[in-house]
PQR file with spaces between the fields and no chain letter, atoms N, CA, C, O and H, PARSE charges and radii, in Angstrom:
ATOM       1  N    UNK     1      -2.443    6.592  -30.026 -0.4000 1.5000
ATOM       2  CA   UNK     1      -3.277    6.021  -29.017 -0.0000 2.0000
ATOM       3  C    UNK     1      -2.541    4.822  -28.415  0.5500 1.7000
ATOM       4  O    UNK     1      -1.602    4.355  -29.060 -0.5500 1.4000
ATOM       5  N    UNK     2      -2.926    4.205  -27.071 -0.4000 1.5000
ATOM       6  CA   UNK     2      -2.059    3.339  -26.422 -0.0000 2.0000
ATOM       7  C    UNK     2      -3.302    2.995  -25.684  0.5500 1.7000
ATOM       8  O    UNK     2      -4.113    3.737  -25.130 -0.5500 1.4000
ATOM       9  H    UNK     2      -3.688    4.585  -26.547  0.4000 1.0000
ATOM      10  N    UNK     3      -3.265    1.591  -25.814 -0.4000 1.5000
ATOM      11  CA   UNK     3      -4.449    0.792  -25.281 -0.0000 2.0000
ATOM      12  C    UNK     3      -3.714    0.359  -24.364  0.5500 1.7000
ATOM      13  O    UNK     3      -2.495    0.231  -24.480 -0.5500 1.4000
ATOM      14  H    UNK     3      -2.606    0.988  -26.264  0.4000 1.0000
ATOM      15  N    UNK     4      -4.412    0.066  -23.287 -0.4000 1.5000
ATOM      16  CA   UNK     4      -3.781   -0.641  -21.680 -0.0000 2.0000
ATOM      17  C    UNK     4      -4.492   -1.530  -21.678  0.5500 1.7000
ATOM      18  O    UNK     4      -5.435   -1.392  -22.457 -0.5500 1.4000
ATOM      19  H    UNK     4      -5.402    0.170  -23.192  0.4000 1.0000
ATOM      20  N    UNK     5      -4.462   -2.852  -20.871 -0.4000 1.5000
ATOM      21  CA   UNK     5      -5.019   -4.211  -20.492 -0.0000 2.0000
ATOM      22  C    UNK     5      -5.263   -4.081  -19.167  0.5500 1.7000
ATOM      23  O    UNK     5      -4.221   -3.798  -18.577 -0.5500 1.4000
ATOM      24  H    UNK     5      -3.696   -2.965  -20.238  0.4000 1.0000
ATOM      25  N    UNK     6      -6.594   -4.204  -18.151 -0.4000 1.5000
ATOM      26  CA   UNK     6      -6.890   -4.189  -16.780 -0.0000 2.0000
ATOM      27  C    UNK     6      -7.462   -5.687  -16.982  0.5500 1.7000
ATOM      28  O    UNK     6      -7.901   -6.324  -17.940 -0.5500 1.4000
ATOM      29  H    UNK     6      -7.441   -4.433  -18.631  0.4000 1.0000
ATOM      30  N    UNK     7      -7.162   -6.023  -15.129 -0.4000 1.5000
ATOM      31  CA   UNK     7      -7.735   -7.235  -15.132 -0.0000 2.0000
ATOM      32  C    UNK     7      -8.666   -6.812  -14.184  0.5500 1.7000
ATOM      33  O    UNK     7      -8.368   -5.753  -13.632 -0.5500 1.4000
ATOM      34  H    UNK     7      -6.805   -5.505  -14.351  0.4000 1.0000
ATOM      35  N    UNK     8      -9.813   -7.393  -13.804 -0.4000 1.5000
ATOM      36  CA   UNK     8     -10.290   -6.811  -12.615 -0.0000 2.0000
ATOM      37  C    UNK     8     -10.083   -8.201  -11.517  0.5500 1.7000
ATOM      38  O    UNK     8      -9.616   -9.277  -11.888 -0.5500 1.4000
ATOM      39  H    UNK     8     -10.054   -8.253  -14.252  0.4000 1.0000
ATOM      40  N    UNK     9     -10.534   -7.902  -10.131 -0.4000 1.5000
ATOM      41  CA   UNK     9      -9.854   -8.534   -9.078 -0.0000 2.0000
ATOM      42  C    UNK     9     -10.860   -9.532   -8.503  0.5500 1.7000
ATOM      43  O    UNK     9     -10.681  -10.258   -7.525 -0.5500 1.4000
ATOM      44  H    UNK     9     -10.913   -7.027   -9.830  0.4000 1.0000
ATOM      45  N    UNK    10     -12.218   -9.425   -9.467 -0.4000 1.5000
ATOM      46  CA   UNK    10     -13.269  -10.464   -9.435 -0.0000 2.0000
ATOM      47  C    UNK    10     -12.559  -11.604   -9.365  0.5500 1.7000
ATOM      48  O    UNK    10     -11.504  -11.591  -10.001 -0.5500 1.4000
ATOM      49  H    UNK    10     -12.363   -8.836  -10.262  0.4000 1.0000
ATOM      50  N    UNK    11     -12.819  -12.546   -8.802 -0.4000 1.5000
ATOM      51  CA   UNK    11     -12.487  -14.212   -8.986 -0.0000 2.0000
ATOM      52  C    UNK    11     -11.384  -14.341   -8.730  0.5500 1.7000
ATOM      53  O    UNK    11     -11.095  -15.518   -8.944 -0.5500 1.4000
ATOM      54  H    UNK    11     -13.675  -12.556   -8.286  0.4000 1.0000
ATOM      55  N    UNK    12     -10.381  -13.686   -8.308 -0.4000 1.5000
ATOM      56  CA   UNK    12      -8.801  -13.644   -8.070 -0.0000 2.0000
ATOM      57  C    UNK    12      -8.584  -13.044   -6.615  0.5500 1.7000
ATOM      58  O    UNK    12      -7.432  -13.181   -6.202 -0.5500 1.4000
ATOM      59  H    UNK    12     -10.616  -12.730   -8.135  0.4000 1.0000
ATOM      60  N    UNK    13      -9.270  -12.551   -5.955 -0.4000 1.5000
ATOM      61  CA   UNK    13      -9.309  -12.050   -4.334 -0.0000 2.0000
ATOM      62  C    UNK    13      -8.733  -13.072   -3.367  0.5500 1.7000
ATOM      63  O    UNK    13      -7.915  -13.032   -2.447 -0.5500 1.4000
ATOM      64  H    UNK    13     -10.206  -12.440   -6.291  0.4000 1.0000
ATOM      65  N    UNK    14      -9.756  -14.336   -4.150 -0.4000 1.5000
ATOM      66  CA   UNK    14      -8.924  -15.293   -3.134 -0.0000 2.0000
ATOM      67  C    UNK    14      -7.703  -15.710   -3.166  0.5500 1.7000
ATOM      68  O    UNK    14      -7.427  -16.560   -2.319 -0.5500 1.4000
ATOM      69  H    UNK    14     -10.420  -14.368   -4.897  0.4000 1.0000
ATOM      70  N    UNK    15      -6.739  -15.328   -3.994 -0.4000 1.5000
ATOM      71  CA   UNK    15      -5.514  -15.480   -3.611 -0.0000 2.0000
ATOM      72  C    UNK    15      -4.807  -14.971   -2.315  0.5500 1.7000
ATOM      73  O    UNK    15      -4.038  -15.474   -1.496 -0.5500 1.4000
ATOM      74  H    UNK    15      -6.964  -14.638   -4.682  0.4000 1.0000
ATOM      75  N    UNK    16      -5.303  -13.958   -2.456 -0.4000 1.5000
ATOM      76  CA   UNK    16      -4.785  -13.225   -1.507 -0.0000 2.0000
ATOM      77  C    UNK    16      -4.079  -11.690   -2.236  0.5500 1.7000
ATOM      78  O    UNK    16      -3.662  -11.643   -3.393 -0.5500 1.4000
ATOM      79  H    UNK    16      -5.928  -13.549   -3.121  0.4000 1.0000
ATOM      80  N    UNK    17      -4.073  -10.837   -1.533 -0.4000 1.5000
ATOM      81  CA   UNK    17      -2.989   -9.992   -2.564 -0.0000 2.0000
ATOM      82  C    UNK    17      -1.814   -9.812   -3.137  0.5500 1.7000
ATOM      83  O    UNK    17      -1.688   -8.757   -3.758 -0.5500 1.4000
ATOM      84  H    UNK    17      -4.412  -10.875   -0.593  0.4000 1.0000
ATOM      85  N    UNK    18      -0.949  -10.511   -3.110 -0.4000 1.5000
ATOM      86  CA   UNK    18       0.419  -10.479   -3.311 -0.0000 2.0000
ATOM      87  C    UNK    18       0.347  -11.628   -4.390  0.5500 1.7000
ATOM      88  O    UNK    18       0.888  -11.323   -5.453 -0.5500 1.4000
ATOM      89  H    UNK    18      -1.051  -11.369   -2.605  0.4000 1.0000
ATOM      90  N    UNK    19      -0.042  -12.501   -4.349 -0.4000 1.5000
ATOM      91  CA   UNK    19      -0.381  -13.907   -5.291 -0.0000 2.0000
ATOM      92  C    UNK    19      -1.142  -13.210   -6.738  0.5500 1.7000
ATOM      93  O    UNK    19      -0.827  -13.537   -7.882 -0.5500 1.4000
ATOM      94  H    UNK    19      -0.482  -12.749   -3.486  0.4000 1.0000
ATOM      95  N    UNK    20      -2.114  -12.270   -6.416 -0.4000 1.5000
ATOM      96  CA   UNK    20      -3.150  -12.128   -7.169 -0.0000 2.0000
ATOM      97  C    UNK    20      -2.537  -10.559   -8.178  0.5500 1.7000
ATOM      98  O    UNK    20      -2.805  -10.207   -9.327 -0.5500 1.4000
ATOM      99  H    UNK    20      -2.370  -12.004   -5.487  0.4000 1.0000
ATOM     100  N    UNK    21      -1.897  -10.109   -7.411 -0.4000 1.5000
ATOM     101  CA   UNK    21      -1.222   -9.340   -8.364 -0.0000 2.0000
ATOM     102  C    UNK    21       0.289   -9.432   -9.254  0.5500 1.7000
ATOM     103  O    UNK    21       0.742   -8.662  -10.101 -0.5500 1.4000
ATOM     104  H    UNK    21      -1.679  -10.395   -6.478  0.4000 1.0000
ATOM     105  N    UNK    22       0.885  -10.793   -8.641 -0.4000 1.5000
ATOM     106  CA   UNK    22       1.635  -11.758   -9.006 -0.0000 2.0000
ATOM     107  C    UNK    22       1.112  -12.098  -10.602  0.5500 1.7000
ATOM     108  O    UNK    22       1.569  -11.781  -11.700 -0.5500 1.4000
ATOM     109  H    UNK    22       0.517  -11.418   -7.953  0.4000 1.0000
ATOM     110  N    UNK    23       0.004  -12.848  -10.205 -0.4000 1.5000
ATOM     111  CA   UNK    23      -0.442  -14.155  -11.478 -0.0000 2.0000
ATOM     112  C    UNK    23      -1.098  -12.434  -12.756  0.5500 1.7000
ATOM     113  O    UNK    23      -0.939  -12.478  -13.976 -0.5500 1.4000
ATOM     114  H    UNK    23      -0.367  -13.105   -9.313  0.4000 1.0000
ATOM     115  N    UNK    24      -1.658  -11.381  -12.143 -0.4000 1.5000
ATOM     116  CA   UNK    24      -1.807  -10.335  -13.365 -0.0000 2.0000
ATOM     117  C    UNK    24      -0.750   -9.914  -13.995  0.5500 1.7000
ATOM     118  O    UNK    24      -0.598  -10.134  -15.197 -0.5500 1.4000
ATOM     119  H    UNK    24      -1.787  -11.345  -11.152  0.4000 1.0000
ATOM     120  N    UNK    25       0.328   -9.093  -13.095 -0.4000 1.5000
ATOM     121  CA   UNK    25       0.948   -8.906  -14.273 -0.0000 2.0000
ATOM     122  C    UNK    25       2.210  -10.306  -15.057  0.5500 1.7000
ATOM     123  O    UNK    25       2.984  -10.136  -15.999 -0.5500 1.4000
ATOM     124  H    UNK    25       0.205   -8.914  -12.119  0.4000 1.0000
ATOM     125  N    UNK    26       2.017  -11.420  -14.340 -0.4000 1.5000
ATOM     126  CA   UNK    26       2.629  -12.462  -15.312 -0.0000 2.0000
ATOM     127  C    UNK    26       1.489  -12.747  -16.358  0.5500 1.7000
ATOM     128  O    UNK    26       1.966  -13.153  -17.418 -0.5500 1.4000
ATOM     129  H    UNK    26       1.389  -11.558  -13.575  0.4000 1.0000
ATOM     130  N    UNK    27       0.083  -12.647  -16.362 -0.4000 1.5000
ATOM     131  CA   UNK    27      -0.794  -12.422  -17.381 -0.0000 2.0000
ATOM     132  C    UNK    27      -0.181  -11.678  -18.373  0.5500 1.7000
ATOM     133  O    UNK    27      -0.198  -12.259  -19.458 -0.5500 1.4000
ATOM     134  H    UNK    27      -0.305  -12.317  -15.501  0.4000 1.0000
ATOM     135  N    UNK    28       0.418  -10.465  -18.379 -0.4000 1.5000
ATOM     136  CA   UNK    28       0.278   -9.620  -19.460 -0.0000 2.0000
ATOM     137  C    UNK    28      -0.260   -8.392  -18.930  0.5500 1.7000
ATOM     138  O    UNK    28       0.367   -7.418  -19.347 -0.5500 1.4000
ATOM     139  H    UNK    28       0.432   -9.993  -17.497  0.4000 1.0000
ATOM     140  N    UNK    29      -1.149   -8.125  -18.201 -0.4000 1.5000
ATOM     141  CA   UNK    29      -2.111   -6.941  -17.966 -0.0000 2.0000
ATOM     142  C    UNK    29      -0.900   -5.539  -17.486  0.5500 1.7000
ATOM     143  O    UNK    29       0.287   -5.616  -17.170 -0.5500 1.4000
ATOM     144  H    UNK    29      -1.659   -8.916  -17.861  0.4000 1.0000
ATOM     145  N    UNK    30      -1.582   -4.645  -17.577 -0.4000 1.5000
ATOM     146  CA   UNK    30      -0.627   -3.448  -17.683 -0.0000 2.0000
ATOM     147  C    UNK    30      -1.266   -2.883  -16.247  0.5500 1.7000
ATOM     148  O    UNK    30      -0.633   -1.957  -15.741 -0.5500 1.4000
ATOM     149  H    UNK    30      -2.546   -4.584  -17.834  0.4000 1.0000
ATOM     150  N    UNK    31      -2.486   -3.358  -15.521 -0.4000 1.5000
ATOM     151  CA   UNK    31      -3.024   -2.887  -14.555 -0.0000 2.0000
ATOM     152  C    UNK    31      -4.030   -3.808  -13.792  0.5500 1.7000
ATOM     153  O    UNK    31      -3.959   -5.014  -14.024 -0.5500 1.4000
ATOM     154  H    UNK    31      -3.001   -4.110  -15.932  0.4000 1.0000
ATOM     155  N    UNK    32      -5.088   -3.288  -12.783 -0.4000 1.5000
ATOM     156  CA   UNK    32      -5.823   -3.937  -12.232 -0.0000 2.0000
ATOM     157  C    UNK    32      -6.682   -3.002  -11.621  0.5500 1.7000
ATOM     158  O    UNK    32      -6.352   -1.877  -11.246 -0.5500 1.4000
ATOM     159  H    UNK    32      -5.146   -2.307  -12.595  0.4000 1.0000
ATOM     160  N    UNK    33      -8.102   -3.655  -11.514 -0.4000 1.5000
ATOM     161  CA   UNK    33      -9.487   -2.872  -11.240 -0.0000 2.0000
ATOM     162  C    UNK    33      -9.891   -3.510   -9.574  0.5500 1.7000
ATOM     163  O    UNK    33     -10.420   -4.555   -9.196 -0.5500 1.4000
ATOM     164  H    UNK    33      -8.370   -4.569  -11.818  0.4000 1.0000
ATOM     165  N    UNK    34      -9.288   -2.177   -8.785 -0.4000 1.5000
ATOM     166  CA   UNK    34      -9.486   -2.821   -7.380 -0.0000 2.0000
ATOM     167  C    UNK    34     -10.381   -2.189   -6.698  0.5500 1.7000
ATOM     168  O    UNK    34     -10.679   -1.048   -7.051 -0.5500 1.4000
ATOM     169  H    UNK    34      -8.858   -1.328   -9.092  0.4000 1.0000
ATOM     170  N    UNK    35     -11.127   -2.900   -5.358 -0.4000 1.5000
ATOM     171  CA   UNK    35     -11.409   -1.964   -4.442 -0.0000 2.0000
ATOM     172  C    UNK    35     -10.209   -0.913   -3.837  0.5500 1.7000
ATOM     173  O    UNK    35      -9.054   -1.022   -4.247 -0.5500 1.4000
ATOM     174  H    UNK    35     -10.885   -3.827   -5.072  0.4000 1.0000
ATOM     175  N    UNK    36     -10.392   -0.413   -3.346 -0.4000 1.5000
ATOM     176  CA   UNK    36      -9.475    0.825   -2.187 -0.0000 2.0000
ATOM     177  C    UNK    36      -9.843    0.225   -1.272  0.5500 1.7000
ATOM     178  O    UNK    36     -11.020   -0.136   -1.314 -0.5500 1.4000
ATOM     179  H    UNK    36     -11.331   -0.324   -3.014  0.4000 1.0000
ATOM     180  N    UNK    37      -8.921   -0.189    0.092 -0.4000 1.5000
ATOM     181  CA   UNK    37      -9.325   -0.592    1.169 -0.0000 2.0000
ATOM     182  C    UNK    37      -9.338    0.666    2.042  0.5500 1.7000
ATOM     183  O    UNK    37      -8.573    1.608    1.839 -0.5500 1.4000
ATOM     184  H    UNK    37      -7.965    0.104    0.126  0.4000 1.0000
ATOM     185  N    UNK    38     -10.319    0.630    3.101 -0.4000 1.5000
ATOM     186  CA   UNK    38     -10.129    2.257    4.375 -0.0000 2.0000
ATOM     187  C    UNK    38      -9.399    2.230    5.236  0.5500 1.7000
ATOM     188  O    UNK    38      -9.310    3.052    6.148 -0.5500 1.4000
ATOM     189  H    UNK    38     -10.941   -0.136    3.265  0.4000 1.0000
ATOM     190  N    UNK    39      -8.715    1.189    5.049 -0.4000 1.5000
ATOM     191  CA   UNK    39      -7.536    1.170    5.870 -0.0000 2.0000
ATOM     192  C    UNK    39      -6.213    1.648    5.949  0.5500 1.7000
ATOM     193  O    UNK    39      -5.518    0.925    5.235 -0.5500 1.4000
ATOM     194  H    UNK    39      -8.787    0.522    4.308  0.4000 1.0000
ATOM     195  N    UNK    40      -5.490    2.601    6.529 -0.4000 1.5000
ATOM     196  CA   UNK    40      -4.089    3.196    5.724 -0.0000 2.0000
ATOM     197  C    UNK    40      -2.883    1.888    5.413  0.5500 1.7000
ATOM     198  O    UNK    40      -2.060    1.734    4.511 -0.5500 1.4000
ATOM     199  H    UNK    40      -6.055    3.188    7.109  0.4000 1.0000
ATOM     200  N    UNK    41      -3.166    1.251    6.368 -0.4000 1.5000
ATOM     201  CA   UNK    41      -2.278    0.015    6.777 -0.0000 2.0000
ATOM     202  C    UNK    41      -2.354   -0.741    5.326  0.5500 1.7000
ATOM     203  O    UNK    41      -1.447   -0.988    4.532 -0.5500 1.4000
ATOM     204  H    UNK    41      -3.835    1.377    7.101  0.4000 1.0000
ATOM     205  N    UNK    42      -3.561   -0.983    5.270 -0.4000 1.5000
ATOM     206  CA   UNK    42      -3.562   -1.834    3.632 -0.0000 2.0000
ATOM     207  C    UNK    42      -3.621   -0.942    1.990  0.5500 1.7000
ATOM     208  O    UNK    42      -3.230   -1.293    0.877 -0.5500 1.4000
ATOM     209  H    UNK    42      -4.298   -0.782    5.916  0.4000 1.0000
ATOM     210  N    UNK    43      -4.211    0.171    2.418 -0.4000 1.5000
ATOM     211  CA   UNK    43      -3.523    1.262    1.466 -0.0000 2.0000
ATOM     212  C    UNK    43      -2.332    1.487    1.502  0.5500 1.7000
ATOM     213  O    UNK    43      -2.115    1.303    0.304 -0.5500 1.4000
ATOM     214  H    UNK    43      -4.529    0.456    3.322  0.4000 1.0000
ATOM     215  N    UNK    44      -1.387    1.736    1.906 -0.4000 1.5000
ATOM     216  CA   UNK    44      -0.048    1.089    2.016 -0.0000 2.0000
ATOM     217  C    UNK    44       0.769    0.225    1.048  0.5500 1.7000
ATOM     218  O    UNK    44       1.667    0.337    0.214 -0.5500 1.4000
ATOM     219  H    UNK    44      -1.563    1.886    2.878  0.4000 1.0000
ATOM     220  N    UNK    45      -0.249   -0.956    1.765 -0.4000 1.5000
ATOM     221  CA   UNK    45       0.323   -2.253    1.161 -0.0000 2.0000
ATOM     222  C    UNK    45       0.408   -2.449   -0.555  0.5500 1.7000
ATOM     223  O    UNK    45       1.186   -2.963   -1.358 -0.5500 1.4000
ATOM     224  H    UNK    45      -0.979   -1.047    2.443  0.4000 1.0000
ATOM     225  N    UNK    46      -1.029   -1.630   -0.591 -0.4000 1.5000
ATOM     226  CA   UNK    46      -1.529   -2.244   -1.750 -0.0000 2.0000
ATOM     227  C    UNK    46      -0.466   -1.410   -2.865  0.5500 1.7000
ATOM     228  O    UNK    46      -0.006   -1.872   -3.909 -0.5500 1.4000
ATOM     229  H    UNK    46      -1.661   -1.212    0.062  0.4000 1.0000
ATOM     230  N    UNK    47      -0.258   -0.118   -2.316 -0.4000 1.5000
ATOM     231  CA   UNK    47       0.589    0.906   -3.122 -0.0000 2.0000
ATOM     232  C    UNK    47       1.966    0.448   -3.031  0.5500 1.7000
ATOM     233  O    UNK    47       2.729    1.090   -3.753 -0.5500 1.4000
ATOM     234  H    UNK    47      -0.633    0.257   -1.469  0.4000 1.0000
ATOM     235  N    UNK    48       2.536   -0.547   -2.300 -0.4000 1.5000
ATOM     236  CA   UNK    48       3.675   -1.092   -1.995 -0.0000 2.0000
ATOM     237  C    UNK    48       3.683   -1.924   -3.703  0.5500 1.7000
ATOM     238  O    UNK    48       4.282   -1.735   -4.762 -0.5500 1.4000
ATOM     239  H    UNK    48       1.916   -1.069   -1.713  0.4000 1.0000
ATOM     240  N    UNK    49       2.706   -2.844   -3.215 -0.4000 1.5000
ATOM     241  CA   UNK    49       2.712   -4.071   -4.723 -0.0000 2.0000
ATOM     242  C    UNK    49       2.180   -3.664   -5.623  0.5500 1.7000
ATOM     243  O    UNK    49       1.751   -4.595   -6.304 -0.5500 1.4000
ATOM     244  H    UNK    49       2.220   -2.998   -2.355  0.4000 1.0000
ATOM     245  N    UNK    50       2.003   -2.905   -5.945 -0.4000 1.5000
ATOM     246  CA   UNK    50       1.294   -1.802   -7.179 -0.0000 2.0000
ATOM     247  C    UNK    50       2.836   -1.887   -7.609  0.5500 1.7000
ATOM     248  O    UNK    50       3.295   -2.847   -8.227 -0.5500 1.4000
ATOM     249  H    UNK    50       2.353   -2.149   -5.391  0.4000 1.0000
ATOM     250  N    UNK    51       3.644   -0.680   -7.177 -0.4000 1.5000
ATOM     251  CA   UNK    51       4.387   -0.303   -7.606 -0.0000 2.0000
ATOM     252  C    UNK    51       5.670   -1.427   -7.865  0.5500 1.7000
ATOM     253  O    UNK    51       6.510   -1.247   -8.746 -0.5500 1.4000
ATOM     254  H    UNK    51       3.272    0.101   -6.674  0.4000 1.0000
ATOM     255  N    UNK    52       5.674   -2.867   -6.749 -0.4000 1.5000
ATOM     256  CA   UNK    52       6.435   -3.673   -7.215 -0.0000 2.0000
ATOM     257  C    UNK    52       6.313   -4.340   -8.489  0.5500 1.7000
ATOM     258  O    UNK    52       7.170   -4.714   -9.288 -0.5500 1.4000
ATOM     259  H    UNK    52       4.991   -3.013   -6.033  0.4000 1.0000
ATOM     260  N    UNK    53       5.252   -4.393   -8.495 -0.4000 1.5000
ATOM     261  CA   UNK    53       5.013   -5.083   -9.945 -0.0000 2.0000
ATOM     262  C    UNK    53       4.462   -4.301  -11.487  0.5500 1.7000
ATOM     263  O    UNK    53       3.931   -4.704  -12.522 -0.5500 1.4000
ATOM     264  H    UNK    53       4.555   -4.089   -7.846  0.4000 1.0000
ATOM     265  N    UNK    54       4.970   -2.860  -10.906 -0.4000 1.5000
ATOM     266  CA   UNK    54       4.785   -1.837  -12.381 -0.0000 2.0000
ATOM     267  C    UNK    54       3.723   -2.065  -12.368  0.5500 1.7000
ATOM     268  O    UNK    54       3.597   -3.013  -13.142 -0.5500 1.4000
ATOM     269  H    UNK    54       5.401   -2.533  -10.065  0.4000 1.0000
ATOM     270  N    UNK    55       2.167   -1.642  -11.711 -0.4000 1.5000
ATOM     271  CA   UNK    55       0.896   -2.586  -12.429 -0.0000 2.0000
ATOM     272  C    UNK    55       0.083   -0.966  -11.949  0.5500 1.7000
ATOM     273  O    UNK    55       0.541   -0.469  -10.920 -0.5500 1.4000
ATOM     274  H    UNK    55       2.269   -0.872  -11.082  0.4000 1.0000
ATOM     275  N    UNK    56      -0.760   -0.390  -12.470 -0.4000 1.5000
ATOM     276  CA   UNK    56      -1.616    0.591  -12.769 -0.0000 2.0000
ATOM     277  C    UNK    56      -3.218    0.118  -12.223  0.5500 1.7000
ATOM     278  O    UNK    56      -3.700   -1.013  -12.283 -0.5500 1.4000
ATOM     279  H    UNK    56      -1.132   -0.793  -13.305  0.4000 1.0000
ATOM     280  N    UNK    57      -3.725    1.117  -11.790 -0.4000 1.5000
ATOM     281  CA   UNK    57      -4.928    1.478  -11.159 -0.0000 2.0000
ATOM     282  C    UNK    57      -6.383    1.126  -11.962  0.5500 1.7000
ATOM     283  O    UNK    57      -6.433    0.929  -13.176 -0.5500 1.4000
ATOM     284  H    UNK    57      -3.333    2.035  -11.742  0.4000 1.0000
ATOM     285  N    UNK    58      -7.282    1.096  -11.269 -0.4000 1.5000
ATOM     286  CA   UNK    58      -8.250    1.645  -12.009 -0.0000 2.0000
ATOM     287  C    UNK    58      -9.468    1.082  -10.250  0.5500 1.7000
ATOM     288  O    UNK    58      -9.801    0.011   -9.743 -0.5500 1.4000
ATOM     289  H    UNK    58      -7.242    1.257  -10.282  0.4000 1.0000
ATOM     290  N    UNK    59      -9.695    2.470   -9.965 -0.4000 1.5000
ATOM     291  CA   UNK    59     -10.065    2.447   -8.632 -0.0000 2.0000
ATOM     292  C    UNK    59     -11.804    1.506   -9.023  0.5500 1.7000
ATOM     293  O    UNK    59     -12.561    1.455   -9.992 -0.5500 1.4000
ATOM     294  H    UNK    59      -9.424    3.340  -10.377  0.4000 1.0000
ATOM     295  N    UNK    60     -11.768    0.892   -7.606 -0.4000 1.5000
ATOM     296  CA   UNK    60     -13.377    0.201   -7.584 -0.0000 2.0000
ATOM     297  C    UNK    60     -14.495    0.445   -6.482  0.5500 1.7000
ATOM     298  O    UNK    60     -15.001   -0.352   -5.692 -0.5500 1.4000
ATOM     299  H    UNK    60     -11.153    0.933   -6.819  0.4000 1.0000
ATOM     300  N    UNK    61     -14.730    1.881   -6.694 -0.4000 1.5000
ATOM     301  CA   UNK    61     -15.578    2.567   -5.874 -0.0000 2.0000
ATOM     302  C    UNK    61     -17.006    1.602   -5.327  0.5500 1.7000
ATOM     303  O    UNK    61     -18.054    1.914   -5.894 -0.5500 1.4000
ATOM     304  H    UNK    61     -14.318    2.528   -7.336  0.4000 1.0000
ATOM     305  N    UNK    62     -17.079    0.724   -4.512 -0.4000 1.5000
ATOM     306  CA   UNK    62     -18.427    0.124   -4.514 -0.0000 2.0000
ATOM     307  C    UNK    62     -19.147    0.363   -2.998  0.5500 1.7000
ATOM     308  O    UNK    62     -20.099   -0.264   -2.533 -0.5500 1.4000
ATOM     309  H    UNK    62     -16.228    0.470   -4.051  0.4000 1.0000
ATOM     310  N    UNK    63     -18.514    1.288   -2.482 -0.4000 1.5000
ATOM     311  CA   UNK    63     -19.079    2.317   -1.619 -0.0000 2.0000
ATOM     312  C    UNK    63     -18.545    3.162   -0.793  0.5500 1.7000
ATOM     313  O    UNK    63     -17.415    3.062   -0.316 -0.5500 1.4000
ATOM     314  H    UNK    63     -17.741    1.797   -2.860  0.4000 1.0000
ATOM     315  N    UNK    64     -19.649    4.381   -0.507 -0.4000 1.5000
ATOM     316  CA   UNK    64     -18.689    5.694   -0.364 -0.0000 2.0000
ATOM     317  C    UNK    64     -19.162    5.651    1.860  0.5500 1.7000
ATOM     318  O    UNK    64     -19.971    5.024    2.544 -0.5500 1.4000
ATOM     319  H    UNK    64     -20.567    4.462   -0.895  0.4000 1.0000
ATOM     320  N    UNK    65     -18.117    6.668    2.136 -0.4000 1.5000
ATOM     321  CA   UNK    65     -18.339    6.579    3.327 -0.0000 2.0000
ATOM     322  C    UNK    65     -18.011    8.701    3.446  0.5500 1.7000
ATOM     323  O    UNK    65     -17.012    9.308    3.061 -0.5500 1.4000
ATOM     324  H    UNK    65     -17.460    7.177    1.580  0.4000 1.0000
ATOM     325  N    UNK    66     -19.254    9.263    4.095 -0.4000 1.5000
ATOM     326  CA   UNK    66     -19.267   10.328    4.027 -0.0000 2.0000
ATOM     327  C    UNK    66     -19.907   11.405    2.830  0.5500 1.7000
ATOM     328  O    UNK    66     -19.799   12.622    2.973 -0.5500 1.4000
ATOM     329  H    UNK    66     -20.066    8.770    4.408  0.4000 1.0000
């Protein structure tokens, strides 16, 4: 078994994104609990710094469209 560490993105938004996924994985965390933005432009982005910083998913569905 292999336990993973998520942070979620409560209370840390206001960094901004690049800051905020910065200060997680210098935390330690192996991932992060985000919204999905509907935007491709910032879906993008977000998959840009995901992957810069090795940091794993955990989607934050808090509403559906369709």
């Amino acid at each position: 078994m292999e336990i993973k560490y998520f942070c979620s993105w409560w209370g840390l938004d206001h960094l901004g994104l690049e800051p905020m996924l910065d200060k997680i994985k210098s935390a330690g965390f192996d991932g992060v609990e985000i919204g999905i933005p509907f935007k491709q432009k910032e879906k993008d982005e977000l998959q840009l710094l995901l992957d810069k910083y090795s940091l794993e998913i955990i989607a934050h569905q808090y509403q559906a469209n369709g």
